[in-house]
Each structure stands twice: as C-alpha cells, then as structure tokens.
C-alpha positions as CSV (number, residue, x, y, z in Angstrom):
1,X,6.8,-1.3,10.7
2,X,6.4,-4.0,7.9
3,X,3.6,-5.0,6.1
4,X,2.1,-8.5,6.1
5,X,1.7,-10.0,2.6
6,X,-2.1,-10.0,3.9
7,X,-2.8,-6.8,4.7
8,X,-0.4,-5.5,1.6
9,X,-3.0,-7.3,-0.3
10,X,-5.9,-6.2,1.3
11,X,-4.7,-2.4,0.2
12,X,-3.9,-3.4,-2.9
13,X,-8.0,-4.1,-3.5
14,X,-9.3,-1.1,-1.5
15,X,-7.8,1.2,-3.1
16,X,-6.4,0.0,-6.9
17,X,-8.3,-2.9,-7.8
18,X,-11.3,-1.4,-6.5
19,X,-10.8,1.3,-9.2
20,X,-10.7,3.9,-6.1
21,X,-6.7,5.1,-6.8
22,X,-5.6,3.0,-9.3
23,X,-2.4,4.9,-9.3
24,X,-1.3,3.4,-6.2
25,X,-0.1,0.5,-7.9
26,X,3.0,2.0,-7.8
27,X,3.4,1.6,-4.1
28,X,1.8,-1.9,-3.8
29,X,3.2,-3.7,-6.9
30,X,6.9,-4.3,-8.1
31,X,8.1,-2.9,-11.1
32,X,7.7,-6.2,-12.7
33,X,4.9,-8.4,-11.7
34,X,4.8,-11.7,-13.4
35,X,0.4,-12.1,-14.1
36,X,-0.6,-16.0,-15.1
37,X,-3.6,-16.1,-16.8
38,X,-6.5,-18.9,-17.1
39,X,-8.3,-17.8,-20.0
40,X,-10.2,-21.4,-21.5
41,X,-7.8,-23.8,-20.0
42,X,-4.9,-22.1,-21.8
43,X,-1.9,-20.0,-19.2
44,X,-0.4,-17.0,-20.4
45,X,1.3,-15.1,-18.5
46,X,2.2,-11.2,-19.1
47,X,4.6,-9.0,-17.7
48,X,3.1,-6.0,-15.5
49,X,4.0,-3.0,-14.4
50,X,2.8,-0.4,-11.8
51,X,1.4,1.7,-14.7
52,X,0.2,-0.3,-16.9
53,X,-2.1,-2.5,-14.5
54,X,-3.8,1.5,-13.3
55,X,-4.5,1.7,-17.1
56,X,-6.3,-1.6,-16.5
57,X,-8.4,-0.9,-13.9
58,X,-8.9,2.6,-15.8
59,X,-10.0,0.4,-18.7
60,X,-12.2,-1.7,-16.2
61,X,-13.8,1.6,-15.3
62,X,-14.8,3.1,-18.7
63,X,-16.4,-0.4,-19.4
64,X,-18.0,-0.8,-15.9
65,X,-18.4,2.6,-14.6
66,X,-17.6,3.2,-10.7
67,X,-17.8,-1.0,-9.7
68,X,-18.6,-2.3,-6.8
69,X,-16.0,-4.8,-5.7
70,X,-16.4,-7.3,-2.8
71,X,-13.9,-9.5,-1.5
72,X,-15.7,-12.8,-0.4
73,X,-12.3,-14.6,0.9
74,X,-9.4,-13.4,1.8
75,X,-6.8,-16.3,3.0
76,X,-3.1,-16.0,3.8
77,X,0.0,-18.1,3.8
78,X,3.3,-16.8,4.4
79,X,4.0,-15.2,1.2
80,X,0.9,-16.2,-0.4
81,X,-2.7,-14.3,-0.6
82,X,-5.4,-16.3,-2.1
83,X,-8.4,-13.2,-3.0
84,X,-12.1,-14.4,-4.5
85,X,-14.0,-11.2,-5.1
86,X,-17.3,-10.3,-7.0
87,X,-17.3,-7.3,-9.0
88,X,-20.4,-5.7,-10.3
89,X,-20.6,-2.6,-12.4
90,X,-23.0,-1.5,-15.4
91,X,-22.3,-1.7,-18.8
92,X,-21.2,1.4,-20.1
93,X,-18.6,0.9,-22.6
94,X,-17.6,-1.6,-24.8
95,X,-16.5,-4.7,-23.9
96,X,-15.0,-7.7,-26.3
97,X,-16.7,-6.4,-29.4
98,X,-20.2,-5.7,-27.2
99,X,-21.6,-2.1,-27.3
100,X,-22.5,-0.5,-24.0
101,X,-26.3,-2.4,-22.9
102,X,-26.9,-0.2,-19.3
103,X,-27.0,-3.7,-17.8
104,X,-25.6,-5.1,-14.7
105,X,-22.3,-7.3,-15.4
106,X,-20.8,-9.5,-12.5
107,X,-17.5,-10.6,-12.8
108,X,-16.5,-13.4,-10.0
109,X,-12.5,-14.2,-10.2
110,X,-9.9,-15.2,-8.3
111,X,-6.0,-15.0,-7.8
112,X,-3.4,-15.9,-5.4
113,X,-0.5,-13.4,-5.0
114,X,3.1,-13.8,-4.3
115,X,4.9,-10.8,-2.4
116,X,8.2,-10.5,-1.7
117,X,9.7,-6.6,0.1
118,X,6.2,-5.7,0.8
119,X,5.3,-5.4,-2.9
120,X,3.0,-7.8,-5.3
121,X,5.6,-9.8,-7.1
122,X,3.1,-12.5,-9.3
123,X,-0.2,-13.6,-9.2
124,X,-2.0,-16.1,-10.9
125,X,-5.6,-15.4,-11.6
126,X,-9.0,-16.8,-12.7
127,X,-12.1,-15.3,-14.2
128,X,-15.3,-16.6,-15.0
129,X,-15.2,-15.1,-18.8
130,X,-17.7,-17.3,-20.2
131,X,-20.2,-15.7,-17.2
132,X,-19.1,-12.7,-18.7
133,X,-19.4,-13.5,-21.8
134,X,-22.7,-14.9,-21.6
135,X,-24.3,-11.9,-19.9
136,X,-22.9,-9.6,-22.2
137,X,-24.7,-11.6,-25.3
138,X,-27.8,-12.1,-23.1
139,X,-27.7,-8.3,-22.4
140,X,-26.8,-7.7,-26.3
141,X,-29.9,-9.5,-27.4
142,X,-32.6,-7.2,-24.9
C-alpha cells in the first residue's frame, strides 16, 4: 500500500531527523534531494544524499547530545509537507566556533518537503540561526 507524502514525512522526523535511526534516510529520501537554504536572507541550496544528511543528524547529535524534537505543525498538500518543529538538546560539542557550555540550545525551524515515489525529493528550510546564535554567545559568556 502507498505512502502519503504526509505520513512519509512524519517517518522521516520519528525516526532520522529525530536523531533516533538516522540511517533510514536511505529509505525515506531520494538519492538526490535538492535542500534550499535561508541562512540571513541569502538561498543556497545543496545537493543531498541519503548518507550524507545521517552524517548530519550524527553531527547534530555530537553537538546536541540525544535532542528532543517536537513537531508543533504538521500540514499537508498533495505533494507538499509543511513541518515547524522545536528542537532542544544541551550543548555538548562545539558548535560555529563555540566550545561545548552544558547549556540548553533550542532550535525552532521550518521546511516544506516535496515528495515524489514515496521518497523526500526537496525541501526548503528555515532556522532561527541568530536564536541560535545568540544563546550560544549568551551561554559562552556564563
């Protein structure tokens, strides 16, 4: 039976974004996946693979330990999945030049995802970096 871009999606955060089995990428994502990025009004956008996104979240992981993620909306159209989560881990590795605090670090962020034959195709997301940013200093100068 085929899965709905919705509930493809909704898999895609339990279990790989989550940090939970970030090697299950490879069953949820293409073996290209077009990501466009916001980063201070400026898009880039990089090519993704299976792989190489798990090495993300494994990279999330050593800087956050085990996160907790939350997904706070969760919309769907047709091929389209619009996600806004909160993440919240501590700070336990370096992150942009800042050495490891203890602290709490909450990441909101949010992407829409195209899928096409039941795997994640593109997304385009946004994080609040300068939130990040600015705990990270606050947390720096404890």
């Amino acid at each position: 039976m085929p899965i709905s871009p919705k509930d493809l999606v909704q898999q895609f955060f339990q279990l790989v974004r989550s940090g939970k089995q970030p090697d299950a990428a490879h069953d949820l994502m293409a073996e290209q996946v077009l990501a466009h990025q916001m980063t201070a009004e400026n898009e880039t956008t990089v090519h993704r693979t299976p792989a190489n996104y798990a090495d993300h979240v494994r990279e999330m992981l050593a800087a956050y330990g085990a996160f907790q993620l939350e997904v706070q909306e969760l919309l769907a159209q047709e091929n389209h999945v619009y996600v806004r989560w909160k993440q919240t881990g501590t700070h336990i590795g370096e992150v942009d030049g800042y050495a490891p605090t203890g602290h709490t670090i909450i990441e909101i962020a949010s992407a829409v995802y195209r899928v096409e034959n039941e795997r994640i195709v593109e997304y385009w997301i946004q994080i609040d970096r300068e939130g990040i940013r600015r705990q990270l200093e606050q947390n720096a100068s404890l």
